[in-house]
N, C-alpha and C positions, 0 to 999 in steps of 0.2 A: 717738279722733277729736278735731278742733278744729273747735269747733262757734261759728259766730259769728251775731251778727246783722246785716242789711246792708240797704241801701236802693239804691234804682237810679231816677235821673229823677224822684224825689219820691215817688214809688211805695211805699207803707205796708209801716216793718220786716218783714223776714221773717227765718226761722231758715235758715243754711246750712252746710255742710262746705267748712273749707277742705283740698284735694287737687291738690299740688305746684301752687300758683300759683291754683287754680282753685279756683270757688266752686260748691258744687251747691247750686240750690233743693232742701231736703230737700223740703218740702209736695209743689209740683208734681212732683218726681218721681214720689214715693211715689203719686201720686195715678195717673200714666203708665204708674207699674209695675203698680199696682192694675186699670189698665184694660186693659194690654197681657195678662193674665191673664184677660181676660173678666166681670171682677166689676161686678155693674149699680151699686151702689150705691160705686161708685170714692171720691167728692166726701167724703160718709158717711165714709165709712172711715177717710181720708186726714185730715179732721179732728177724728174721732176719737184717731186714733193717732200721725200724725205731724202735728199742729198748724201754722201757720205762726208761732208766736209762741213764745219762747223757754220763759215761766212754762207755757205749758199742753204744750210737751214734753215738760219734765221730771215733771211730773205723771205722765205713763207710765212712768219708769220704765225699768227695763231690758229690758223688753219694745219700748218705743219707741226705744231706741239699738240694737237688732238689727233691729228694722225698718228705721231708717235707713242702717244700714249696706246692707242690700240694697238701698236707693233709691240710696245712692252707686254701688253696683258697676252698677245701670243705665242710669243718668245719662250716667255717662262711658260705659258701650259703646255708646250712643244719642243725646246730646246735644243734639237736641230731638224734640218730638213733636205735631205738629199745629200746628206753627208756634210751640208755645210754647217758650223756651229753659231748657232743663236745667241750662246749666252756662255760669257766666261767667267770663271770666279777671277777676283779683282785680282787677287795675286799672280796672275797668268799675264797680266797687260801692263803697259809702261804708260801710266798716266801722263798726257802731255800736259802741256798746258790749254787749256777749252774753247781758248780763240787764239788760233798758233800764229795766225797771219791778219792781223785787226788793218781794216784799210787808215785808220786814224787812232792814234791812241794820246788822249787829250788829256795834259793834267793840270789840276787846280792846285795852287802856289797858296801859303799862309791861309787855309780856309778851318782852320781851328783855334778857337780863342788863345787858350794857352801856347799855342805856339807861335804864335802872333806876338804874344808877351816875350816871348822868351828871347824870340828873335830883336827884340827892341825896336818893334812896326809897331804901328799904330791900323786900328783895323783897316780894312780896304772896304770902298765906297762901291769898287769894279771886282769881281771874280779877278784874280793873276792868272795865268794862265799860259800855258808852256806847251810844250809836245815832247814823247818819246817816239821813236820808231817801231817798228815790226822785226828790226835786227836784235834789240834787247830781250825779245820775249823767250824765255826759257820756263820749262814745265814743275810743278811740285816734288816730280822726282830727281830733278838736275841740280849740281852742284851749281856755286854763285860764284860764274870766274874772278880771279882779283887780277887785273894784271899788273904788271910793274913800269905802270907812267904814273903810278900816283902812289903816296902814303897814307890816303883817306878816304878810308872805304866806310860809308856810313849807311845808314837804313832809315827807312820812311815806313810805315804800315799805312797801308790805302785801303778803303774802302771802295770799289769800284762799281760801276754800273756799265750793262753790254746795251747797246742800241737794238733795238729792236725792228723797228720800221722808219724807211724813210722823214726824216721831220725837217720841218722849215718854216719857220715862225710860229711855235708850237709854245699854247699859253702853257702856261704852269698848273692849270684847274685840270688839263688833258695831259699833262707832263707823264704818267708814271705808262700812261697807254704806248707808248713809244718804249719803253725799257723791258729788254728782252727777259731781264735777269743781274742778277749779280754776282761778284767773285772778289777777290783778293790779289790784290799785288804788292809789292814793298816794290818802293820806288827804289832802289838803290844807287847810289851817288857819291861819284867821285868829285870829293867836296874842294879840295886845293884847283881841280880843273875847273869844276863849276863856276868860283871865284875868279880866275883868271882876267875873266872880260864884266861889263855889266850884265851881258845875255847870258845864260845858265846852263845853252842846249849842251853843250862840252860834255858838260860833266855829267848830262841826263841819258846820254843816246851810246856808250859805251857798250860795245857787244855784252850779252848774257846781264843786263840790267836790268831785267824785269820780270823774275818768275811770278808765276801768277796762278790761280789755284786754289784749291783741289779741284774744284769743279766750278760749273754754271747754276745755282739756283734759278729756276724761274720764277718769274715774277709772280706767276700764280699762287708759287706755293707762299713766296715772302712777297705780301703786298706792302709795309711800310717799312722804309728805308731807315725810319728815326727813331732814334731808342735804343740803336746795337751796341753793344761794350765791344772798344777795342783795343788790344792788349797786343803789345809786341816782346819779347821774350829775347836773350842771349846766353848763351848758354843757361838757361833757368835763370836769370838773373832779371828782374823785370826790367823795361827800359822807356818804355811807351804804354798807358792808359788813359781810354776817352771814353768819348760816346759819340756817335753819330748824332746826337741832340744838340752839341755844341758845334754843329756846320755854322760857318758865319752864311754860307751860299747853301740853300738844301739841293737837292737832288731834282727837284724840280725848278729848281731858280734853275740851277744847272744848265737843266734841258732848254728851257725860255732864252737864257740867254746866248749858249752857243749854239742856238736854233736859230738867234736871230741872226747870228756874225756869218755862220754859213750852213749848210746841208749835209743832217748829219746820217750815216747810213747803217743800216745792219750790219752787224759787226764791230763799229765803232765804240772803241771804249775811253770810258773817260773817269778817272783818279780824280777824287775828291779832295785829295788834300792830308795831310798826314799830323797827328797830336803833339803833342809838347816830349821832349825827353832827347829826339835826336842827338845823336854825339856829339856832334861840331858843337851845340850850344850847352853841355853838360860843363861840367867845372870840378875837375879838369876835364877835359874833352878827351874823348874815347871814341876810338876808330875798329870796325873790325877789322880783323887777322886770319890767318889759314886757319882751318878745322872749326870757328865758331860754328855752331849752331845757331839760327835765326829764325824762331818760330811768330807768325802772327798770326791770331785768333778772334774772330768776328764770331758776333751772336747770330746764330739763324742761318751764318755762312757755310764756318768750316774753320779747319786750320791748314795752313801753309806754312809749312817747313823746311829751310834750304842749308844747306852747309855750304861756309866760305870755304875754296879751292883755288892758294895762288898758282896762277899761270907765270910758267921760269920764262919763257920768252913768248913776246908779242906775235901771232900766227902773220906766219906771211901771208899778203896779199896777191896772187896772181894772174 
């Protein structure tokens, strides 16, 4: 499935399927198909098991991605029910981003050979490893604010992976049982801040630094991580090509080892690491600007597309 999260007329995120073009409320389905079955406590159930919110979906589990699959196949043979609408064509909805509120969003530093090189490191023995916030997450339809504390606005293409079930010292042989799905993020990074100190978060956790998108693949449908071409794009101009095959850390080292450091949860997403080509290490170095274009494209994923939008002054805090 490609599970997204969407809004409609202001109307509070919900979790849906997208199917050719079309958008199903998983929630209200489930809830439709729960009542067209006869069951009194329909509401109950329905938020129960198929939640409207991305984090408490996946909380269920694979239990709750076979429920929703049968709220898909009823959806479209029904497509509303009591006047409420089951299913929207995509153009109707504002794709957010698929995990709007990740309780943990973990990312992996120098974990592609070539940019390992580039950066003039020597490979790592240890996964690097960093954190963004839940403040940076913005959706495949939002602009990529630039604000003006910095002159260096650079881009990462990540490959990511969504937590699936609770893990805690989960081997690598069981690693992929724990991943909910995958998606895309560009790490985006304000590179003059970043450098600042030894530590990095600076420059990492800047509001609207993380669109992320289009959607969730589930893991059912993409079971191996390795092998995917990743291409990052500027205005049409390439800038980033890999492969998910040259992880120094794969996807399941990943799991293994930030399974061991601490507990990781559904919803939890974690950045793999980003290819050779970044700005800052280009020659001459090149920074985005207002109106670029920033597309990046994963095999099996999707594309994710954001336009830079400078912000004239810094939002007040109050």
């Amino acid at each position: 499935m490609k599970l997204i999260t969407f809004s409609r007329e202001g109307i509070t995120k919900r979790i849906g399927a997208i199917v050719n073009e079309e958008v199903v409320d998983l929630h209200i389905a489930y809830k439709s198909l729960l009542t067209s079955e006869g069951k009194i406590r329909a509401q109950q159930i329905a938020d129960a098991f198929v939640p409207a919110d991305m984090t408490g979906f996946l909380q269920g589990g694979n239990e709750s991605v076979e429920l929703a699959k049968k709220a898909i196949d009823y959806a479209l043979e029904n497509k509303t029910d009591n006047g409420y609408r089951l299913v929207y064509a995509l153009n109707e909805v504002k794709v957010e981003a698929p995990v709007p509120a990740p309780g943990k969003m973990i990312c992996v530093g120098h974990n592609y050979r070539e940019h390992i090189l580039e950066m003039g490191r020597e490979l790592p023995s240890n996964p690097v490893v960093f954190a963004k916030f839940a403040n940076t997450v913005i959706g495949p339809q939002d602009d990529i604010p630039f604000f003006p504390i910095s002159e260096q606005l650079d881009y990462e293409a990540e490959f990511a992976f969504v937590v699936g079930k609770r893990a805690r010292n989960v081997s690598q042989e069981d690693a992929l049982d724990y991943v909910a799905g995958y998606t895309i993020v560009n790490d985006v990074t304000y590179r003059d801040i970043q450098r600042r100190t030894i530590q990095w978060l600076q420059g990492k956790t800047v509001e609207g630094s993380a669109p992320m998108g289009p959607w969730l693949v589930t893991s059912d449908e993409l079971q191996d991580p390795s092998g995917l071409e990743v291409v990052l794009t500027v205005n049409s101009e390439e800038r980033q090509r890999s492969n998910t095959a040259n992880l120094v850390f794969s996807v399941q080292y990943l799991v293994e080892f930030l399974s061991g450091l601490m507990t990781l949860e559904p919803g939890d997403i974690i950045l793999t690491g980003t290819p050779g080509g970044v700005g800052v290490a280009r020659d001459p170095q090149v920074f985005l600007k207002d109106g670029d274009v920033v597309k990046v494209e994963i095999d099996k994923v999707g594309v994710l597309e954001n336009r830079v939008a400078s912000v004239k002054e810094t939002a007040e805090v109050k």
